[in-house]
N, C-alpha and C positions, 0 to 999 in steps of 0.2 A: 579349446578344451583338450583333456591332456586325452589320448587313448587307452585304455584301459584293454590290459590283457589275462584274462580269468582261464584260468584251470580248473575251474567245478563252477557247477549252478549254483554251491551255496556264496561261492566270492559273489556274485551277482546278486543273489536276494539280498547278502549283508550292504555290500554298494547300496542298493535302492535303500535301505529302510535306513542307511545313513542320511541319503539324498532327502525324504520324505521328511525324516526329524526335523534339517536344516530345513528344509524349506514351512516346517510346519514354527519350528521359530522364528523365522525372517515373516510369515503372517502374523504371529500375536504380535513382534512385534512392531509392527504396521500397524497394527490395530490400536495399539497402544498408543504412538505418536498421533494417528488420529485425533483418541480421546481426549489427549492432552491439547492436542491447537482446539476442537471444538471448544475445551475448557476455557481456552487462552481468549478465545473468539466470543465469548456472552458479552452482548451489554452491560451488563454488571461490572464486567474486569473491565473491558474498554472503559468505561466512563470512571472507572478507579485509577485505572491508567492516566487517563488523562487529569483526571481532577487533580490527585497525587500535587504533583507539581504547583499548581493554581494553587494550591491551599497552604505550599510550602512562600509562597509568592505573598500571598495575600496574610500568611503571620507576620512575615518579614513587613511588610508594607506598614500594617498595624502597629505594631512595637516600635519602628521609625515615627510613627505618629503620636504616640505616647511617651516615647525619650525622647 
């Protein structure tokens, strides 16, 4: 980390309340990516996920059975 050399208290409270901002968006955005894999993560979307495919599988299969 680099050294920081301040000539007043106020360079240092602007420092921190830079430091705080950044750190207060690298949290939401944490938080964010969270929400998004628990979304990813439902039963629901897994078994979408996976079905997806099978059903692309199984028209194909069909329609060979028919032509």
């Amino acid at each position: 980390m680099n050294k920081a050399t301040y000539s007043s208290i106020n360079e240092i409270k602007q420092d921190l309340k830079i430091l705080k901002l950044k750190r207060d968006i690298s949290y939401e955005l944490l938080h964010q990516n969270k929400e998004d894999f628990e979304e990813l993560m439902t039963p629901m979307t897994l078994l979408n996920k996976f079905l997806s495919p099978v059903k692309k599988i199984g028209i194909a299969y069909l329609l060979k059975k028919i032509f």
